[in-house]
N, C-alpha and C positions, 0 to 999 in steps of 0.2 A: 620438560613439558609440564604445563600448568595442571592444576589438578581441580574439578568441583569440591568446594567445600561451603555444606549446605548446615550451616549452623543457625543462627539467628540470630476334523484334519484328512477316495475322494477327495477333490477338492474340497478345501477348508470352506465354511461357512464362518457366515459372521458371528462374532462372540455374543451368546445367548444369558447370560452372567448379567446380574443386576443392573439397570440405565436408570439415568437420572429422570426425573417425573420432564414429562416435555407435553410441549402443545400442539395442537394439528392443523391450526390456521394457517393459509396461505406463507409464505416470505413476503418480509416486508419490502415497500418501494424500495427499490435502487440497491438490493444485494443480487440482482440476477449478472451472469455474465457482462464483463465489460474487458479489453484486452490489456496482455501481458501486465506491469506493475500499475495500474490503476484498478484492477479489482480491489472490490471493497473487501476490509476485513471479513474471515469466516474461518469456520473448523468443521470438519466430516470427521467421524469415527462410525463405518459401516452405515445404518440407515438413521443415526443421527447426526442433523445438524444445528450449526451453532453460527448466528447473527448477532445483530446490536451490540458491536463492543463497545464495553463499558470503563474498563480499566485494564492495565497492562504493567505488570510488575516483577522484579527479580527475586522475592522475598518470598521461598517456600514459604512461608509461615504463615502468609494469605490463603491458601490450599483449607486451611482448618476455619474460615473464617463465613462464608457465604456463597451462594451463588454456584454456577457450572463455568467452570476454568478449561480451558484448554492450554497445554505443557507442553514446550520441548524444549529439553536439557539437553545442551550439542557436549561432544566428548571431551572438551578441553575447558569446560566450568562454564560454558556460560548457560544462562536461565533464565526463560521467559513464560511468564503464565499469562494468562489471556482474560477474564472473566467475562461474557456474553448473556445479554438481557434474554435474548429468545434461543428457543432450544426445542425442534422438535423434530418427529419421524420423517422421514420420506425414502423412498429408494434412491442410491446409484444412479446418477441418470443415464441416459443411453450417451455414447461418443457424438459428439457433435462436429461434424467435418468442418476440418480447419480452424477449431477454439487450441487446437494443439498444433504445432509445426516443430517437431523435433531433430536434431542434428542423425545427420546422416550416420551411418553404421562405421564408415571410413573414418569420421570425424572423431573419433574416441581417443585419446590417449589417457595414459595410465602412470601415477606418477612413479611407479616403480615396475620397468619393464622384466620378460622375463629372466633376463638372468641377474637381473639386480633382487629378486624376490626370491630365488632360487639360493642366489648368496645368502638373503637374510635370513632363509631355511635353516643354512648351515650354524651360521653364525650363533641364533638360539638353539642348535643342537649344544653348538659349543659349552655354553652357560649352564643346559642339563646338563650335561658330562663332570661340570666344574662345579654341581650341585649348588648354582644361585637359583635356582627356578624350575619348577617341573613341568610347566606349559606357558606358554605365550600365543596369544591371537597376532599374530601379523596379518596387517591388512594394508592395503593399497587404494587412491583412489583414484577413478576415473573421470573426466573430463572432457566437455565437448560444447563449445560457441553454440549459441542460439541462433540458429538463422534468421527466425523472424521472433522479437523480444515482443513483438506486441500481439502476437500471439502465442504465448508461454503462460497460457491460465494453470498453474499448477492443481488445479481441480480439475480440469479439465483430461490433464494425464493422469489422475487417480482414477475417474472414467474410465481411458483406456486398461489401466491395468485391473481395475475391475473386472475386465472382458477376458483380459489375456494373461492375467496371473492372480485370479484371485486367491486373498488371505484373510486371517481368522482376525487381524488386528492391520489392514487397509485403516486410510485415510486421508487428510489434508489436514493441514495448519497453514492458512494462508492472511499471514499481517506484513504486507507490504512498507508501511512503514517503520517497522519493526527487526527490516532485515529479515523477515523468517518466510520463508516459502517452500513450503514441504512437501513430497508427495508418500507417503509408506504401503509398500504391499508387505510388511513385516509377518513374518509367520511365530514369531516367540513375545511370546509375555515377561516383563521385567516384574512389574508388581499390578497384583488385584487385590485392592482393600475391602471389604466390604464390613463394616462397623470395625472391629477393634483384630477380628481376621485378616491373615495378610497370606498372599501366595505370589510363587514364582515359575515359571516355568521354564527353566533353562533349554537350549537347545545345544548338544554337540556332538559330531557326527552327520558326516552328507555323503550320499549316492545318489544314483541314478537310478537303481532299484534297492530291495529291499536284501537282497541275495548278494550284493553289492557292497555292502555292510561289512568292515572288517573292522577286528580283536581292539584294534587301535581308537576306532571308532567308541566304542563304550568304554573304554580306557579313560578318553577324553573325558566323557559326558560324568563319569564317577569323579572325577576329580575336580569337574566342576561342580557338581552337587555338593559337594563334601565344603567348596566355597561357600556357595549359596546359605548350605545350611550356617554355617559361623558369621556370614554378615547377617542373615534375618537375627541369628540369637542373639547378635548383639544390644538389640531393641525389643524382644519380647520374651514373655512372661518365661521362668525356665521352665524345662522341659515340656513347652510346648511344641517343638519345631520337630516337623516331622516327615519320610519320605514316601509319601499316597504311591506315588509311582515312581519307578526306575529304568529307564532308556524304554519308554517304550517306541514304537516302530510309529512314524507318522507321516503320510504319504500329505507333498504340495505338488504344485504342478512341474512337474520336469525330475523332481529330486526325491530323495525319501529322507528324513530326519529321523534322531534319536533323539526323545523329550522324555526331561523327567519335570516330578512335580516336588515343591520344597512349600512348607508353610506354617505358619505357628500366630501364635497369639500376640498381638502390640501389646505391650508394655504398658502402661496406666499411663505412666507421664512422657511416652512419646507418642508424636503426631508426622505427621508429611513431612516435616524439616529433618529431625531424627531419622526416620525411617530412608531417606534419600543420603543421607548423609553416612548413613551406615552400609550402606547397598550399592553406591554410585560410584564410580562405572557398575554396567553390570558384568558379574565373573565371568559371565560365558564370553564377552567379546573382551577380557583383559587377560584371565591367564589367572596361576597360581606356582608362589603367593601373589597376589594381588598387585604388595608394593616394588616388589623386584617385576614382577612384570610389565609394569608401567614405566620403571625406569627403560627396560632394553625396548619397550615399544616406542620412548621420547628417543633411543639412540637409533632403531635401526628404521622406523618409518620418516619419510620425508614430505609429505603433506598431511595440515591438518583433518583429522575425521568429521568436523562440523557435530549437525544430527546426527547421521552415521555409527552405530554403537555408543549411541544416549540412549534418552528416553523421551518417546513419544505417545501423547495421549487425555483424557479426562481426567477430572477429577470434579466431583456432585458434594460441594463442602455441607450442603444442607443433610443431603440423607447420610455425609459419611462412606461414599464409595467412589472409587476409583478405578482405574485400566491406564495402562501406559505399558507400552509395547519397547522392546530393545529394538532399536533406530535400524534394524538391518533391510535388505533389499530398499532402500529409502534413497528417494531422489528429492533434490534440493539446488532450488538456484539461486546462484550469488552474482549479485546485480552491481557488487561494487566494483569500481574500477579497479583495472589492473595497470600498473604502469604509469610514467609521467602521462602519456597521452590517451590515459583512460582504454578501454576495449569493451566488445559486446558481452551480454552476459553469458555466463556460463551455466549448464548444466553438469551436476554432480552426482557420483553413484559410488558408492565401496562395496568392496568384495577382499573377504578375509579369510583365513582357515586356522583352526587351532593346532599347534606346531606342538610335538611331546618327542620325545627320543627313539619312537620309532617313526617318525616320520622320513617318508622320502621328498624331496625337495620338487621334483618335477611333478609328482601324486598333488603334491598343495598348490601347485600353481595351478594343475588342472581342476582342482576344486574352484578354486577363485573363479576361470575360467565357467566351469557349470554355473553357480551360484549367479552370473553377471548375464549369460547369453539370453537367457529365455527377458530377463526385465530390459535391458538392453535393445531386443527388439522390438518389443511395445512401445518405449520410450521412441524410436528412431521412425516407428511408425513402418515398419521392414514386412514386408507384403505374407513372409513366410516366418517361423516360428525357426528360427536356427537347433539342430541337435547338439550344436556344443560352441565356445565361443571364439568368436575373432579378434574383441579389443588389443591394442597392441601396447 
């Protein structure tokens, strides 16, 4: 598996944490709604938005140089930054009947069903036991044709999930000819820069309530901070990196999470290219250590994660602040043909669970399971909010 190398919480509310300077004048002609891949470029992060693209580039190293960039780093290296002339407030807009037609609930499959996931359970037990690895994220992803591609506005299903899953780092990235079309109701923070301050907010650990929570649970979540903390220091100042908070309890809609907080000071002479490059993946969706967990995730998972456990989000090169979100509860359609005789597009979703030596195999599949239901049936447009899920 290929690698990025970048050289050169009630429901959540939106992230209240420094935004870039924006304007308040109408949207300009010809970015309103138009169908499936003829929308014009744009980017949403909560009530701001982002028009008039200007350039579009794979060179972290433009991040430090001008302008409001919109990011999304997909999990097997690839990177696209967006930089946009106009950028300003508005709300969420209300769902607009029929700018979304999403595939049926039936239509889902998974590229790893359950006992092929249940196997890959075991298999990274295997590897803790044989002392290569103390955790590994295995994750799977799902899949489901588009019924009608021309109406697939992926802004349009950030709408809906606005309604019916809101998160603290929601949004869009939609550059149609760029291959990228995003939707995230992401509830975890990868990195927030704000001048030469850097933080993270890992998330590991899922229930259904809080009571729900077990030993294993914050097992995870410590041993990924303990990551976090060694990629941040790797780029800043020493003994700056430090842990504000540790698993604390964070209720989203349907689940309860365990987040801790990691953060320290940039380095003088590192910037966005550094700082990704030292961080990317982020620990909570790869495991530890890091590079053995990536090898048994290039063995044991069978389709690529895209967006999906990257990074998605801003970055304001003028004031020196940024937001980019780990790519999770994230839907993304890939419009490229599949097969000699080409096929309709697809909608994409992943759901993963971090695997440690107490894990039971059937417990992680039903996490996946949680994690996928409630987004799953916003996305399918499903009259009722499912309590647990059905993808197969």
């Amino acid at each position: 598996m290929s690698r990025i190398r970048l050289s050169t919480r009630p429901a959540p509310q939106v992230s209240t944490h420094p935004t870039p300077q924006v304007s308040t004048h109408p949207a300009p002609p010809g970015t309103r709604a138009r169908s499936g891949g003829e929308q014009p470029p744009m980017a949403r992060f909560g009530n701001l938005v982002a028009t008039d693209l200007r350039e579009v580039t794979r060179d972290p190293a433009a991040l430090e140089s001008k302008g409001f960039w919109a990011v999304v780093a997909d999990f097997e290296g690839g990177l696209v930054c967006a930089r946009f002339g106009d950028v300003r407030t508005e709300p969420v807009p209300a769902p607009v009947p029929g700018a979304w037609r999403g595939p049926a609930r039936s239509a889902w499959t998974s590229s790893m069903d359950r006992a092929a996931y249940t196997g890959g359970v075991r298999r990274v037990r295997e590897y803790i036991a044989a002392g290569d690895v103390y955790q590994v994220n295995l994750c799977r992803v799902l899949s489901a044709a588009l019924p009608d591609p021309a109406h697939a506005d992926v802004d349009a299903l950030t709408a809906l999930l606005a309604r019916g899953n809101p998160a603290p780092y929601a949004g869009t990235v939609r550059l149609p000819a760029h291959g990228v079309e995003v939707a995230t109701a992401s509830p975890e923070l990868y990195l927030r820069r704000t001048g030469r301050r850097v933080e993270s907010g890992p998330i590991k650990g899922t229930a259904r309530t809080a009571a729900e929570l077990r030993e294993k649970d914050r097992t995870e979540n410590v041993m990924i901070v303990d990551l976090v903390r060694n990629d941040l220091g790797r780029v800043s100042v020493p003994g700056t990196v430090t842990v504000p908070a540790l698993c604390a309890v964070e209720p989203h809609p349907g689940l309860v999470h365990l987040v801790s907080t990691v953060g320290g000071e940039l380095a003088a002479d590192a910037g966005w290219a550094e700082l990704l490059a030292a961080t990317f993946p982020p620990g909570s969706v790869t495991g530890a250590p890091k590079s053995s967990a990536l090898r048994i995730i290039g063995e044991l998972e069978t389709a690529p994660r895209g967006p999906y456990c990257g990074g998605i989000g801003w970055v304001d090169a003028d004031r020196g602040t940024g937001e980019l979100a780990v790519g999770i509860r994230t839907f993304w359609i890939d419009r490229t043909p599949h097969g000699a005789t080409g096929g309709d597009p697809v909608l994409r979703f992943g759901a993963g669970a971090g695997i440690i030596w107490d894990s039971d195999p059937e417990q992680e599949w039903e996490e996946t399971e949680l994690k996928a239901a409630r987004l799953l049936a916003v996305a399918s447009e499903a009259d009722e909010l499912p309590p647990g899920g059905t993808p197969r």
